[in-house]
C-alpha positions in Angstrom: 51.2 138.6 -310.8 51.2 136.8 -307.5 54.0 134.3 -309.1 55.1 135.8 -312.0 55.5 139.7 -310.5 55.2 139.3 -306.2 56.9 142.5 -305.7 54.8 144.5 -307.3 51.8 143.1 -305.7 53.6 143.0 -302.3 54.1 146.9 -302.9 50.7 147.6 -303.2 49.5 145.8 -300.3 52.6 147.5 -298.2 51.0 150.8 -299.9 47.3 150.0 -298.2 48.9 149.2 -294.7 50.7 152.4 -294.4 47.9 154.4 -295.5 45.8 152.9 -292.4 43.8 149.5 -294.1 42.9 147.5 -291.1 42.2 144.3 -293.3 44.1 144.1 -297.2 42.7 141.4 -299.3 44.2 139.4 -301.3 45.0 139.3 -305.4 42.8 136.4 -305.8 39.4 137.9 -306.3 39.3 135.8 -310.1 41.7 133.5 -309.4 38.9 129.9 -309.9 39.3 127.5 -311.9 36.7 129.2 -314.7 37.9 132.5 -314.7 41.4 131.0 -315.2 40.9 128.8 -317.6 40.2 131.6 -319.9 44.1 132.1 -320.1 44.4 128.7 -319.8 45.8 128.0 -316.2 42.7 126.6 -315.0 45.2 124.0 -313.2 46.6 126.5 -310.9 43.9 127.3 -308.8 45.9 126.3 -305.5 49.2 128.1 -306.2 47.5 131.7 -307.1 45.5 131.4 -304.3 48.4 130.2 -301.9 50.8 132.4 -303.7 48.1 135.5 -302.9 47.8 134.7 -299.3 50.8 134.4 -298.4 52.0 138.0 -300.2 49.0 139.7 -298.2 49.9 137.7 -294.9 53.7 139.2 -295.1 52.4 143.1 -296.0 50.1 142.8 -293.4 52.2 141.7 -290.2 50.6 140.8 -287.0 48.4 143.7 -286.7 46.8 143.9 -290.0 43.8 141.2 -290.8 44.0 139.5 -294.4 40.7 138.8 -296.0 40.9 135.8 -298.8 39.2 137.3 -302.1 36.6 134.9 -303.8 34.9 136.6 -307.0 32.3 135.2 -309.4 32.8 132.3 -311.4 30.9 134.3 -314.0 28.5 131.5 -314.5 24.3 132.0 -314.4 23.2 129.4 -312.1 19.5 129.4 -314.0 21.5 128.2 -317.3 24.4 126.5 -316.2 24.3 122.4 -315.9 24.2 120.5 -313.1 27.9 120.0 -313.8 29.1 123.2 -314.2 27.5 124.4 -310.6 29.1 121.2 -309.0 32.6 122.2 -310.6 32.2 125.6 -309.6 31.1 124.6 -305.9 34.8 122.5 -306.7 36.7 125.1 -306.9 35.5 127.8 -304.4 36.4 125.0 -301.9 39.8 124.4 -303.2 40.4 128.4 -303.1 39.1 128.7 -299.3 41.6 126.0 -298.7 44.2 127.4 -300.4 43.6 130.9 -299.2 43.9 129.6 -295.3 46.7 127.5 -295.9 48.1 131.1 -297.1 47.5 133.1 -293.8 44.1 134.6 -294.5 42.1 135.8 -291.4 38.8 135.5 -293.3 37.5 134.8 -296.6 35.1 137.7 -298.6 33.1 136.4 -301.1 32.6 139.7 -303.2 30.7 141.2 -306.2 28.1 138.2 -306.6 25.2 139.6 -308.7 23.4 135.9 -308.1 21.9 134.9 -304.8 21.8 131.0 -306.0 26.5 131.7 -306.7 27.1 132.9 -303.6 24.7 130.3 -301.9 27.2 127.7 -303.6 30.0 129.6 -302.6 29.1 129.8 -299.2 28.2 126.2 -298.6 31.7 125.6 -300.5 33.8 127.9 -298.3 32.7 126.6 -295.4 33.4 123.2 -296.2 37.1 124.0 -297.5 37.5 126.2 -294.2 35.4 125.4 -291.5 36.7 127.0 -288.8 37.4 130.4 -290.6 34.6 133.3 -291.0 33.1 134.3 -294.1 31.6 137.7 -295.2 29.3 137.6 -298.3 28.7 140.7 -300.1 27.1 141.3 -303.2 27.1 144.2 -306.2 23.6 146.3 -306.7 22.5 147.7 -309.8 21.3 151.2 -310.0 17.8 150.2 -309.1 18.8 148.5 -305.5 18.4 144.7 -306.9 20.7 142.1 -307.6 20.0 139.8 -310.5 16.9 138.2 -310.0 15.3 141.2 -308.3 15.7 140.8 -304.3 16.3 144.4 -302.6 19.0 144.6 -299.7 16.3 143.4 -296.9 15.6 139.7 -298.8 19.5 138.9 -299.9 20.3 140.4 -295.6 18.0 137.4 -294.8 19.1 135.3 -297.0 23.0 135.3 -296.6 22.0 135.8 -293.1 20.0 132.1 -293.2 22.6 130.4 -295.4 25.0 131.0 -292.3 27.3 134.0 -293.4 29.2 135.4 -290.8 29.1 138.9 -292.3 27.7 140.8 -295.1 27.4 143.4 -297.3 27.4 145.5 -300.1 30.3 146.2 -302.5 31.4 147.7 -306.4 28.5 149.3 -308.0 27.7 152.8 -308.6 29.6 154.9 -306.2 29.4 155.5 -302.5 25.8 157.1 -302.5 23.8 154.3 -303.6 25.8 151.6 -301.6 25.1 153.8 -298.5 21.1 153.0 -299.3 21.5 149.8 -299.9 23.6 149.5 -296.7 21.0 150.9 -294.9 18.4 148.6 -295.7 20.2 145.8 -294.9 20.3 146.8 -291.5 17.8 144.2 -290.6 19.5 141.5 -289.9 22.2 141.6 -286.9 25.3 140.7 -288.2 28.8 142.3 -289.2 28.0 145.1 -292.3 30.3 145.8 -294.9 30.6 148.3 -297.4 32.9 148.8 -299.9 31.5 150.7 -303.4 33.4 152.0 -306.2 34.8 155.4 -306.6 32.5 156.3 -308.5 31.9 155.5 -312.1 34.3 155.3 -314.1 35.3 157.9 -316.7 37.6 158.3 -320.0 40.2 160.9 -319.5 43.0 161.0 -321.9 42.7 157.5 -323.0 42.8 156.7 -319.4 39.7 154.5 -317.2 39.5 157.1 -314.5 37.4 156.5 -311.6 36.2 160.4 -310.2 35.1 159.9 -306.4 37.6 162.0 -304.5 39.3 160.6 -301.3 37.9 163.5 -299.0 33.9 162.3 -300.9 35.3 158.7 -299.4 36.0 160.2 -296.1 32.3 161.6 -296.0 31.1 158.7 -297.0 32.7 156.5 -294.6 31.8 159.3 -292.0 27.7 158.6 -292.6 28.8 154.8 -293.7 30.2 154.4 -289.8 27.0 156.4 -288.5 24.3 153.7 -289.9 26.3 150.8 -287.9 28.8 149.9 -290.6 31.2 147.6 -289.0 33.7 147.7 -292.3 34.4 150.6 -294.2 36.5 150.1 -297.4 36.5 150.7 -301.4 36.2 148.7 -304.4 37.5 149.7 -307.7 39.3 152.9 -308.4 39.6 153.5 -305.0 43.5 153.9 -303.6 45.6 154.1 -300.8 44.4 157.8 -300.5 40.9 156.8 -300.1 41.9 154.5 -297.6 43.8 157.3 -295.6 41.1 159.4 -295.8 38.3 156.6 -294.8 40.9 155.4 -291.7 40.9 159.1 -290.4 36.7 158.3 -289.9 37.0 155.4 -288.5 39.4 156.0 -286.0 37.5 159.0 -284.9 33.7 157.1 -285.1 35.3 153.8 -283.9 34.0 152.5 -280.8 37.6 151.4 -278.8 35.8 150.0 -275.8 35.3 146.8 -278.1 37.8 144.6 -278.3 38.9 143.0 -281.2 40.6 139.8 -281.6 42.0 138.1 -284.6 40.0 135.7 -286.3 42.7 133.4 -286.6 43.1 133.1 -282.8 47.1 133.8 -283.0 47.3 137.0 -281.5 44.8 139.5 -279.7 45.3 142.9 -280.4 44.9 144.9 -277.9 42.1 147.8 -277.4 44.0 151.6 -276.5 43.4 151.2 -272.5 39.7 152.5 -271.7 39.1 154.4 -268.4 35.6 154.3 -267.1 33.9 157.2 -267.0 33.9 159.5 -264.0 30.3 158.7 -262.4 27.6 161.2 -263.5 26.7 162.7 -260.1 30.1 163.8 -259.4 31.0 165.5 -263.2 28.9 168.6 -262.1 26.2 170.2 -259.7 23.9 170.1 -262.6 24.9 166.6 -263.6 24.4 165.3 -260.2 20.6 166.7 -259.6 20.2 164.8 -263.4 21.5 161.3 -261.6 19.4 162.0 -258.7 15.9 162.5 -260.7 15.5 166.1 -259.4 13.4 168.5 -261.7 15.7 170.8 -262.8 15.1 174.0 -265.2 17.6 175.4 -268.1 17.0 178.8 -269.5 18.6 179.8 -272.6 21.0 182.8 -272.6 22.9 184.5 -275.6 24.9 187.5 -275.8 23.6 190.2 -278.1 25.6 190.5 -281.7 28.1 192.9 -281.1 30.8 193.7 -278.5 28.8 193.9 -275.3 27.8 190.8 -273.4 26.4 192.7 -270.3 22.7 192.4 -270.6 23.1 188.5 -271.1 25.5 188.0 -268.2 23.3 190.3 -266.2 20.5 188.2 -267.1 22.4 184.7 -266.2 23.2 186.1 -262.8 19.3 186.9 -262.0 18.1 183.9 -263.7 20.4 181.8 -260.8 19.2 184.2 -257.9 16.2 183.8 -258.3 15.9 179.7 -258.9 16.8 178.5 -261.8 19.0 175.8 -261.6 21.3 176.4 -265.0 21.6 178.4 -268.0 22.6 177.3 -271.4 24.9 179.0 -274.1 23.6 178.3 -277.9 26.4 178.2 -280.3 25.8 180.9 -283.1 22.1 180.1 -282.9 20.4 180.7 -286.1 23.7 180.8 -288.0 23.9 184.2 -286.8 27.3 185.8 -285.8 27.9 186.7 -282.2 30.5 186.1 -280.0 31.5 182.6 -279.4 29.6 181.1 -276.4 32.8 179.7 -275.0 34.0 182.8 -274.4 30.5 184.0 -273.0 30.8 180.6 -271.0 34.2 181.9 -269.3 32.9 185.1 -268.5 30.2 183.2 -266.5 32.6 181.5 -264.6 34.7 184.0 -264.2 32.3 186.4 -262.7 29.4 184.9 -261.4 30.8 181.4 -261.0 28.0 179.9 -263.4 29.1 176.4 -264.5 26.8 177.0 -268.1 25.6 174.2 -270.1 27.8 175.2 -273.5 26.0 173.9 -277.1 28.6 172.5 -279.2 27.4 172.3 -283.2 29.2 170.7 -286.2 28.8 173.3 -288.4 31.6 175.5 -288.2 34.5 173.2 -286.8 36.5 171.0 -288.2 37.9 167.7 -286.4 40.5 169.6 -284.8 39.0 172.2 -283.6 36.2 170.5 -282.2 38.9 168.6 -280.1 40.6 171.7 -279.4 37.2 173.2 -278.7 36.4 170.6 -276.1 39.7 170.4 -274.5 39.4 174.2 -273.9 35.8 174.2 -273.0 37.0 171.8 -270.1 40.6 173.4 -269.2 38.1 176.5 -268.7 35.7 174.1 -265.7 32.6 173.6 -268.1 31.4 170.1 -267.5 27.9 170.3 -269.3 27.5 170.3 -273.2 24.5 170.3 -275.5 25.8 168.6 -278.5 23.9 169.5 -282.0 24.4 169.2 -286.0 23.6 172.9 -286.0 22.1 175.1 -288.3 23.2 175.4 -292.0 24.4 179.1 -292.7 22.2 179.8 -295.6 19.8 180.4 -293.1 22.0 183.0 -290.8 23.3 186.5 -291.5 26.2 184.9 -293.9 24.9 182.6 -296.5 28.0 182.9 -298.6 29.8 181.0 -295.5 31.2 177.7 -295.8 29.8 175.4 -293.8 32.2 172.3 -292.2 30.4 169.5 -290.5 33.2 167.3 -290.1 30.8 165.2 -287.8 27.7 165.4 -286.8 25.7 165.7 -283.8 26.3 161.6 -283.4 30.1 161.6 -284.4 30.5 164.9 -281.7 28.9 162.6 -279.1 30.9 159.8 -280.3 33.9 161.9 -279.5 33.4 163.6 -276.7 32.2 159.7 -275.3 35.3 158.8 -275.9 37.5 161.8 -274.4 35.6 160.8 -271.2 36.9 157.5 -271.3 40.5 158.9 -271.8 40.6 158.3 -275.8 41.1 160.6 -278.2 39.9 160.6 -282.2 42.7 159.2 -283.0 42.2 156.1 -280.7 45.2 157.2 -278.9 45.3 157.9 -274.8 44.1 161.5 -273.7 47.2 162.7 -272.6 46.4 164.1 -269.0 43.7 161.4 -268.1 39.8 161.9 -269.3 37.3 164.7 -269.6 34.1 164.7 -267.6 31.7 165.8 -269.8 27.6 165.4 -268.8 26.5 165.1 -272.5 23.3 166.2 -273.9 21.9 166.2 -277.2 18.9 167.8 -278.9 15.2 166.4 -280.0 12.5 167.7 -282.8 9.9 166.5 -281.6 8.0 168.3 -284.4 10.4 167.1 -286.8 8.5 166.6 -290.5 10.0 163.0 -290.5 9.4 161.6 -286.6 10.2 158.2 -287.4 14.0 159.5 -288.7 14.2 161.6 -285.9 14.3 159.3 -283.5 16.0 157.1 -285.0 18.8 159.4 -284.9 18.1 159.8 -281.1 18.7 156.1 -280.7 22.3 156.5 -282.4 22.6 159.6 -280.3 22.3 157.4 -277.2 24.1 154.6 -278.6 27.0 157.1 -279.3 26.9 159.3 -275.5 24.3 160.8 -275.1 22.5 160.7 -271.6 20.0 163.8 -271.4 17.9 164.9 -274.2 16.5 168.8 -274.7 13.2 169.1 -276.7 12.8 172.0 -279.6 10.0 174.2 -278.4 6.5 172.3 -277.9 2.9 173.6 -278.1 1.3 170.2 -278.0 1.0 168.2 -275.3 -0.2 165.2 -277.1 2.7 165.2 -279.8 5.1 165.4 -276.5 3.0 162.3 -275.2 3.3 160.6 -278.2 7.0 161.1 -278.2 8.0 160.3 -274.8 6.0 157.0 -275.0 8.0 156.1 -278.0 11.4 157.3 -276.6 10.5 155.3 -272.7 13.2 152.2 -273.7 15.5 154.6 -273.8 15.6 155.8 -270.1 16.6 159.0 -270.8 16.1 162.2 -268.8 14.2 164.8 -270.8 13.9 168.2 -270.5 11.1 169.7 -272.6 11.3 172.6 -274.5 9.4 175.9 -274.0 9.1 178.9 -276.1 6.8 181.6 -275.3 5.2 183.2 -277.9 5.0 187.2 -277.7 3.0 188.1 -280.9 0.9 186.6 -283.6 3.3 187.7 -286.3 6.2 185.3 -283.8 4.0 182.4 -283.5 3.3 182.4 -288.0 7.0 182.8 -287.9 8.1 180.2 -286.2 5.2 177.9 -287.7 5.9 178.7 -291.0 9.6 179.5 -291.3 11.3 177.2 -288.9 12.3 173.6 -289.1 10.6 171.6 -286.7 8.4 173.6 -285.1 4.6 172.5 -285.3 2.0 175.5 -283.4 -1.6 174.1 -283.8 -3.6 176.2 -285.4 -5.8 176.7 -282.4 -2.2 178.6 -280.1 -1.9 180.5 -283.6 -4.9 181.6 -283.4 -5.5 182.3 -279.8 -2.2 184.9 -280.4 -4.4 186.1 -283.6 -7.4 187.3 -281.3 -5.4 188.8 -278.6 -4.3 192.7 -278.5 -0.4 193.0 -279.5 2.3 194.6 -277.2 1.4 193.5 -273.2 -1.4 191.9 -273.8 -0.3 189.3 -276.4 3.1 188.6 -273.9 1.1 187.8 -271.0 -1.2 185.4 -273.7 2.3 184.1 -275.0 3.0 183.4 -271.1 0.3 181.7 -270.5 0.4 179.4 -273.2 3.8 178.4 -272.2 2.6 177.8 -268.5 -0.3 175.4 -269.4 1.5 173.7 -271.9 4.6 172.9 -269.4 2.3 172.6 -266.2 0.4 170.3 -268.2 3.4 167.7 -268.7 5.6 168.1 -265.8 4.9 164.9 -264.3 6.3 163.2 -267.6 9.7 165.1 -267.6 12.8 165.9 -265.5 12.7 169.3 -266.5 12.0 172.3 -268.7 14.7 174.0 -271.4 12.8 177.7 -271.1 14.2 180.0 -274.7 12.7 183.4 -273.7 12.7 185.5 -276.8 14.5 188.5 -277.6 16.7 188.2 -274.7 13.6 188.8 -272.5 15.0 186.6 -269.7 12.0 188.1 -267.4 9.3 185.8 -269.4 11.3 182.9 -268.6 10.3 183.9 -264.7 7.4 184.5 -265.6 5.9 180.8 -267.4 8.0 179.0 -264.4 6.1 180.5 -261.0 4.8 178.1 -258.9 6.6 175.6 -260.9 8.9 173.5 -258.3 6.5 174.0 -255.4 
């Protein structure tokens, strides 16, 4: 088709531009000297591939990359002669020639199922285009091998060694397993790649229909992005709508303070202008004690469900009188309806001129109305956010409510990082200048999987965040153990602390709340001790040993009295700052 019908694959090339393709590739994935010679135009290796190029080069423009295809020759290197490997070496060198000749930016070798191929291909590529990068990616089968049995981690090292410039994971089963397999090829540090099928592929009406949806793309992209994806793309069955859909993520998760110039050295394209963040000490009276290492204490205030916020704002106010250096507004904690804690937030200010910390969660907003959320959040003076996944509603008041999560805690940080650097989701300049956002994030230190959670924290950092706020704690050697693995970092913490008012609260929140661990021995300390006043001053004094005990090890304490009994707080923090 590149000779016989170039309009039509000049349409469908113009088709992937417009719907946001950063690099197209080029018809040539089959077009060697083997697979051709099956329809017996073995000879026209160099004209498909030049043809190819050059089509791509023209859709693509100046600001569009074009990636030379190189498929399998469909040989098995353990069976094939000496020959055969040497003619196929032949003519993957004559197609990276060709292919460069043509305009491509870089060559992909793709959907190689044999280690021993793509080692030929590389060594061949390189020596018909020296100068010119290549990405090797290969296809997976269902059991997370390629054909003689290496997992990711082996065939990372391997195309790593054999001096790939990129690498990857493409076709297979569908954007769940290539997300795996993605991940464990995380250990090598080069460019990833990951471009599955849409799915597997179905019969519908006669018709070879592949079934993952552009929005399950644009998830998948989403998480793809998260893991440290550098290129996000499809495979077979997957369209220009997929691609819409998976530019949409990446121009929101995208980090525009890189720059990015074209391989072929002819043009740079420019980065959106990047302003530098407004120091950290001068975004807010909280964020400046943070910069200057002061202990500082947070006490968590909601209003009650319903239509009256007095108690809570009443609460705020005598929490600041009498020391305590901010409060904190959860976002429908719980997944429980109240009222939404940027309004509480602007009654704050409005009254008591409280700058709040405000906790912004993915669960109920979509992309735009997290922006919108922000934008309003700082139009209003907040300056301090608490940025979570959130809560799932099946555990709140309203199972039957659907849940959004158009990003996550790391694409939210991700975001609002950008907004303070003047960049919107879209890439775009923040009309109006930058936001000056202190961002903080949350920690499970009791989290079931540790080793997960904090590798989340480390994307959390890499994406924005600069403060971290614990879960609850009741053991001062799981918050050592965590702080000692979390010290490259260099990240303020402020610890979190919960105290207990019953034995019936403390089983609860052992037993019924993610990420929350109370030793048996605080259990059963509650267990031996007389309910009502007695078991609150116990619950107190848990609290106070456990935070007096680390509060050399921290920058501060996140205080969540219970029940809206904002006296407790008070109570665990006397004698604290002396």
């Amino acid at each position: 088709l590149n000779v016989t019908r170039p309009d039509v694959v000049a349409r469908i090339h113009e088709d992937y531009v417009t719907a946001g393709a950063n690099i197209i590739e080029t018809n040539t994935f089959g077009a060697n000297s083997f697979r051709l010679d099956r329809h017996g135009l073995g000879d026209q290796v160099r004209a498909f591939n030049l043809a190819g190029a050059r089509l791509a080069r023209k859709a693509a423009g100046e600001d569009v990359w074009v990636a030379g295809s190189m498929g399998p020759t469909g040989l098995v290197p353990g069976v094939a002669t000496q020959a055969e490997l040497d003619l196929a070496s032949a003519t993957f060198a004559e197609q990276a020639v060709a292919l460069v000749e043509g305009g491509a930016d870089v060559l992909v070798l793709e959907t190689f199922r044999h280690l021993e191929e793509i080692r030929i291909a590389i060594e061949a590529a390189r020596r018909g285009a020296p100068d010119t990068p290549i990405i090797a990616t290969m296809a997976f089968d269902p059991s997370e091998t390629v054909a003689d049995g290496s997992g990711p981690e082996h065939v990372a090292t391997t195309l790593r060694d054999w001096g790939a410039d990129g690498l990857g994971v493409n076709c297979g089963d569908g954007p769940q397993i290539a997300l795996a397999i993605a991940e464990r090829m995380r250990v090598v540090d080069l460019p990833l790649c990951v471009q599955p099928n849409a799915g597997l592929p179905r019969t519908v009406d006669g018709r070879l229909l592949y079934m993952a949806t552009p929005e399950y793309f644009d998830v998948f992209a989403r998480r793809t992005i998260q893991i440290g994806a550098t290129m996000v793309g499809g495979c077979c069955g997957t369209t220009p709508e997929h691609v819409r859909w998976m530019a949409k993520s990446g121009r929101m998760l995208g980090d525009p303070r890189t720059d990015v110039a074209r391989a072929r050295a002819v043009k740079i394209v420019e980065p959106v202008t990047v302003l530098e963040p407004t120091p950290l000490a001068e975004r807010s009276a909280f964020a400046a004690k943070i910069a200057a290492g002061q202990f500082v204490v947070s006490v968590e205030v909601n209003p009650a469900p319903g239509l009256d916020p007095s108690k809570a704002l009443a609460g705020a106010k005598m929490l600041l009188d009498s020391g305590v250096d901010i409060v904190n507004v959860a976002d429908a904690p719980r997944a429980m309806a109240r009222m939404s804690n940027i309004a509480f937030c602007s009654l704050l200010l409005e009254r008591y001129g409280i700058q709040p910390i405000l906790h912004v969660c993915g669960r109920d907003r979509n992309l735009l109305a997290q922006m919108a959320h922000l934008l309003g959040a700082h139009a209003i003076g907040i300056r301090n956010l608490v940025i979570i996944t959130g809560d799932p509603p099946k555990v709140g008041d309203y199972p039957e409510a659907t849940a959004v999560y158009d990003l996550d805690a790391i694409g939210l940080l991700q975001m609002a990082s950008n907004m303070n650097r003047g960049v919107d989701p879209a890439g775009k300049p923040l009309p109006g200048g930058k936001t000056s956002f202190l961002l903080a994030t949350g920690l499970e230190p009791g989290a079931a999987d540790l080793d997960k959670e904090l590798a989340r924290l480390e994307k959390k950092r890499e994406a924005g965040a600069e403060l971290i706020m614990t879960q609850p704690i009741f053991q001062t050697d799981l918050l050592e153990t965590v702080l000692r693995r979390i010290e490259h970092l260099e990240m303020p913490v402020l610890v979190g602390v919960l105290p207990l008012v019953s034995y019936k609260n403390a089983e609860f929140l052992h037993n019924e709340v993610p990420g929350m661990q109370i030793p048996e021995v605080i259990r059963e300390r509650m267990r031996k001790t007389p309910g009502g006043e007695a078991a609150r001053k116990e619950g107190v004094k848990i609290a106070r040993e456990m935070l007096f005990a680390v509060r050399e090890r921290v920058q501060g304490a996140y205080l969540m009295p219970p029940l809206g009994r904002y006296e407790l707080a008070l109570e665990v923090l006397d004698g604290l700052k002396r």
